[in-house]
C-alpha positions in Angstrom: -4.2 -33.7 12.4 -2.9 -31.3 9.4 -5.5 -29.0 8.5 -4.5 -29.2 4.7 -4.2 -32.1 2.2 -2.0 -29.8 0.0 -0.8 -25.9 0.4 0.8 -23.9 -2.2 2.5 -20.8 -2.1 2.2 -19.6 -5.5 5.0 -16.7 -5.5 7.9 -15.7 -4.2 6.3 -14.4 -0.4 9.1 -12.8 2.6 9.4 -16.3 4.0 12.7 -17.6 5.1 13.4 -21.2 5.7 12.2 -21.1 9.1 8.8 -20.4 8.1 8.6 -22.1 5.0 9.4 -25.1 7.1 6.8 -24.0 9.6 4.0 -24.7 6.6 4.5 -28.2 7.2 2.4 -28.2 10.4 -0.2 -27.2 8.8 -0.5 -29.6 5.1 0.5 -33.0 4.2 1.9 -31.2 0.5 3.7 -28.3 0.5 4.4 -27.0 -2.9 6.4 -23.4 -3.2 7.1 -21.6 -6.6 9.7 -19.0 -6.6 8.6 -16.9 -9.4 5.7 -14.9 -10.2 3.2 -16.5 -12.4 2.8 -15.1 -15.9 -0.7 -15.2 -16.4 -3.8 -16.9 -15.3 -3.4 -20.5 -17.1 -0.1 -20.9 -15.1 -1.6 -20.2 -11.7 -4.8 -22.1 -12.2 -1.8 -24.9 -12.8 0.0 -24.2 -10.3 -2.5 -23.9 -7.9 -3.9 -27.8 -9.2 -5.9 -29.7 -6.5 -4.7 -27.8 -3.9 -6.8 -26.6 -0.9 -5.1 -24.2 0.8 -3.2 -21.3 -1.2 -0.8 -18.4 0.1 -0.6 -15.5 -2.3 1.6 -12.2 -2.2 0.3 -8.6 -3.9 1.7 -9.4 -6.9 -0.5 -11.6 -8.6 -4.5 -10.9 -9.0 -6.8 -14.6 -8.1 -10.0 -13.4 -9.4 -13.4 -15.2 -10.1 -12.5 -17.4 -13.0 -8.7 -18.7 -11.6 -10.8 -19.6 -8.2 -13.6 -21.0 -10.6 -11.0 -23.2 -12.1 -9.3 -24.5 -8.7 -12.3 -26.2 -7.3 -10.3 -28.1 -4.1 -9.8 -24.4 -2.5 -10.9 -24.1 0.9 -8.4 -21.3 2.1 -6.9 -18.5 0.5 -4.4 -16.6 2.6 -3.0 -13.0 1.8 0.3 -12.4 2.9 -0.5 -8.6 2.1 -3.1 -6.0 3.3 -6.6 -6.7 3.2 -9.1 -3.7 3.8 -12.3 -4.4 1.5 -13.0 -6.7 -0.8 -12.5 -4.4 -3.9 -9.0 -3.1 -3.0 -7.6 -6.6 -2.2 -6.2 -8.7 -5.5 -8.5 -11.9 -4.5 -11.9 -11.7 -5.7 -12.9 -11.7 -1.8 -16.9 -12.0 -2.3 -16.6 -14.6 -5.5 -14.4 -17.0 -2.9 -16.4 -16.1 -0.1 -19.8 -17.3 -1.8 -18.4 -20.1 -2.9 -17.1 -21.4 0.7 -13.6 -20.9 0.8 -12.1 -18.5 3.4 -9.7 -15.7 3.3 -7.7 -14.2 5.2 -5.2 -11.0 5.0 -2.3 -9.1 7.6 -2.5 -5.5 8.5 -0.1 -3.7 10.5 3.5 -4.7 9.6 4.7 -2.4 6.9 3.2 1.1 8.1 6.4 2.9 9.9 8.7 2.3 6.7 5.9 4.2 4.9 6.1 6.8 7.3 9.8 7.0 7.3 9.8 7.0 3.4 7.8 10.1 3.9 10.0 11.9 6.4 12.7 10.9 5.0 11.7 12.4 1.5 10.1 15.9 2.7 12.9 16.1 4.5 15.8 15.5 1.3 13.4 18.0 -0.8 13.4 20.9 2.1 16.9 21.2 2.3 18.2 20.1 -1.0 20.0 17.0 0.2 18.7 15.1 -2.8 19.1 17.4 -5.7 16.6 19.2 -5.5 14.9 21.7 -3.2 11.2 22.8 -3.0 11.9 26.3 -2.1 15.0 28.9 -2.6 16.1 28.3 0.2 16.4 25.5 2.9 14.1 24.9 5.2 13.0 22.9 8.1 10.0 20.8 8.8 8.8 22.5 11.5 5.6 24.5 11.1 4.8 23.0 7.3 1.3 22.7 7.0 0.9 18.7 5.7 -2.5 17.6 5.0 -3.2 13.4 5.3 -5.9 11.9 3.5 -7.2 8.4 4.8 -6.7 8.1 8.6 -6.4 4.2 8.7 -3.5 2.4 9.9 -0.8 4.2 7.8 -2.3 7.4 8.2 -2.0 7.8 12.0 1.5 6.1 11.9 2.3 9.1 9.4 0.2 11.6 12.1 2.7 10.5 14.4 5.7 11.1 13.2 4.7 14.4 11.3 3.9 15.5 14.6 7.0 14.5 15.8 8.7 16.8 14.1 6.5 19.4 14.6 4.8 20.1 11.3 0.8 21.4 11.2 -1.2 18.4 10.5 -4.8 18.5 9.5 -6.4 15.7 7.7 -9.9 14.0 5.7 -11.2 10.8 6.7 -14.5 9.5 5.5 -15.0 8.9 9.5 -13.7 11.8 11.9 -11.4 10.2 14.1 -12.2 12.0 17.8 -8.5 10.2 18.9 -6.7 11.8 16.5 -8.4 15.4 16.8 -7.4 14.9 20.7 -3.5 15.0 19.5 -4.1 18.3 18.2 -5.1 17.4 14.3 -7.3 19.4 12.8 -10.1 17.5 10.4 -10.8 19.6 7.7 -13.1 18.8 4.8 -11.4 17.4 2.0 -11.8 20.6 0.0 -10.5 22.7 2.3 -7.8 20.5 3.4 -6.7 20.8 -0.3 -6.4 24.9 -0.3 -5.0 25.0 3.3 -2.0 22.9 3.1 1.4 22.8 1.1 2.0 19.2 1.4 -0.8 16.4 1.0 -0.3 12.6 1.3 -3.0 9.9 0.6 -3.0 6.8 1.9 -5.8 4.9 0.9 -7.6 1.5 -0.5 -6.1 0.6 -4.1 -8.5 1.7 -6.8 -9.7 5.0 -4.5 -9.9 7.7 -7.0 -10.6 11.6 -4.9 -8.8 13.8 -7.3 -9.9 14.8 -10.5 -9.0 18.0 -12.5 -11.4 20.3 -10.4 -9.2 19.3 -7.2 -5.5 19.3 -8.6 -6.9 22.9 -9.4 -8.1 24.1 -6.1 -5.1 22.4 -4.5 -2.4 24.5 -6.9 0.8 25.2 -7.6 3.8 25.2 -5.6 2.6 22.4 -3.6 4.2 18.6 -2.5 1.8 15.8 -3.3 2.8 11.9 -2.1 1.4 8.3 -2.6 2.2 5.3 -1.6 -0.4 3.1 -2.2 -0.1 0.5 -5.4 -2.8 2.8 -7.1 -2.9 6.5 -7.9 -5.7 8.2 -5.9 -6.3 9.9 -9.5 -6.2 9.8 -13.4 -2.7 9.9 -14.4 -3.1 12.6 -17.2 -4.4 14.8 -14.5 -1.4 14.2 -12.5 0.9 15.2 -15.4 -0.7 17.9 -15.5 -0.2 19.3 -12.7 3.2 18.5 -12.8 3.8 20.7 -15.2 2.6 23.8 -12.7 5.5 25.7 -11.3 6.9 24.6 -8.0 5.1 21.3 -7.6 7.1 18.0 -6.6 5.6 14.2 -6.7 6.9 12.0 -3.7 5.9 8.3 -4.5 8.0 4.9 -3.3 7.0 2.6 -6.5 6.8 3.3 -10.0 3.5 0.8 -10.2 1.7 3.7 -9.8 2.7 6.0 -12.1 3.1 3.7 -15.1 6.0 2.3 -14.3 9.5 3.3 -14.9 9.5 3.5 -18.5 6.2 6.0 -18.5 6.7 9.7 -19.1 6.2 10.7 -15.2 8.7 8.2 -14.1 10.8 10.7 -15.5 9.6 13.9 -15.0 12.8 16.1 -13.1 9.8 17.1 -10.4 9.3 13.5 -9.6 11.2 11.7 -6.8 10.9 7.9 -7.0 13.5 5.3 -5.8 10.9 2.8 -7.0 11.4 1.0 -3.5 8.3 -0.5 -1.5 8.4 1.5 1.7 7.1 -0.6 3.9 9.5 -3.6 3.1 12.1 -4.0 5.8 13.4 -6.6 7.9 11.1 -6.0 10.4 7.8 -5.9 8.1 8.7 -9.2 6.7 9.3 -10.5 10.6 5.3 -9.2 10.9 4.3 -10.6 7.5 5.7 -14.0 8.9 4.2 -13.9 12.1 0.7 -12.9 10.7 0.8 -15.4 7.9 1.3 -18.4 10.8 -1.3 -16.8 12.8 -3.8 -16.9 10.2 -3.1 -20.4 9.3 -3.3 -21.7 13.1 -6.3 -19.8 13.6 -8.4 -21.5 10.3 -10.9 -23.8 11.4 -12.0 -26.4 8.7 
């Protein structure tokens, strides 16, 4: 018996035919839109008397589009959920109100980590353009400070480590299996004076900088992010900027205002406005996750 009178995929998600056809097991109805809704009115249409929904990062189903859709029973993520207040379902509205969702971790976190490498290593030779110091240098030995020690985080540990730069980092939990590898934990303060290079991965809508920190972390420094959210106000980010010697890293220009916004085009700013953790072999996860998710529902 199909678990589902009717399922909709409301956006375009990385499913190929093979798993869109897959969906059938699982619903009588499957409806898939391949275009991103425009606003709230065309999902709650879209989304009908369904009771079953798959939704990508790129549109936000808060309290009054679930409100509106009152056959939901399942909402499923094909994206990240941590918490309820970084995930673009209203989690606890859907929650109290019966219906269950779900979320994937896991499948895009080494193409972050090779976005990273990839970049420092571009800037400290002067491959791209542009080089961070007078002259070229190596990774080895660069004192790179990672905020957030969740999934992405210790991929990025890895593979910092890998190619033998210092690595310290700030978690709201210490993490004794990291410190084992040789990581320092340093409070976040300290992490900020102590390290040329800093990369945050954390929850979108996670502010830890303000004015007071882009201060005490300086000039002359490398900041990244590639979360959909800036970890801080963007005014205080252009700011710094304009300190001498300091670079911006970042995969998508979501973050920064988007490409038309003044940082976007900033000379110190390196942005391919790519997702870093989209590849063949993250959508392959995605996939696989997605199906899990649905198999594993019980009505």
């Amino acid at each position: 018996m199909k678990k589902f009178r009717k399922l909709v995929v409301l956006e375009p998600i990385r499913f190929d035919s093979a798993s869109e056809e897959a969906l059938h097991r699982y619903a009588e109805e499957v409806v898939v839109y391949r275009d991103i809704p425009a606003d709230d009115e065309e999902k709650i249409r879209r989304i009908g008397d369904a009771d079953a929904l798959l939704v990508f990062y790129t549109s936000r189903i808060g309290a009054d589009v679930i409100n509106a859709c009152g056959h939901l029973k399942y909402i499923g993520m094909c994206c990240s959920l941590y918490t309820p207040e970084s995930a673009n379902v209203d989690v606890n509205y859907a929650e109290n109100r019966g219906i269950t969702v779900t979320g994937i971790r896991r499948y895009g976190d080494r193409g972050v980590a090779e976005f990273i490498a990839s970049e420092l290593v571009r800037l400290f030779h002067g491959f791209g353009g542009m080089r961070w110091r007078s002259e070229e240098m190596e990774l080895v030995g660069a004192r790179i400070g990672i905020v957030g020690m969740g999934d992405v985080g210790t991929e990025v540990t890895r593979l910092m480590q890998a190619f033998d730069m210092d690595v310290s980092y700030y978690s709201r939990t210490r993490k004794p299996e990291i410190e084992k590898r040789g990581v320092q934990y340093l409070p976040f303060n300290e992490l900020l004076e102590k390290t040329d290079i800093l990369t945050t991965h954390l929850h979108k809508n996670t502010v830890v900088m303000g004015r007071e920190e882009f201060e005490r972390f300086g000039n002359g420094k490398i900041l990244i992010n590639t979360t959909f959210t800036a970890p801080y106000p963007l005014d205080e980010l252009k700011r710094w900027l304009q300190g001498e010697g300091n670079y911006y890293i970042v995969d998508s220009a979501v973050s920064i205002g988007g490409k038309e916004g003044e940082i976007y085009r900033l000379p110190n700013v390196i942005c391919p406005d790519i997702v870093a953790g989209q590849s063949s072999r993250s959508g392959e996860l995605l996939r696989q996750k997605v199906l899990e998710n649905l198999e594993n529902y019980q009505p």
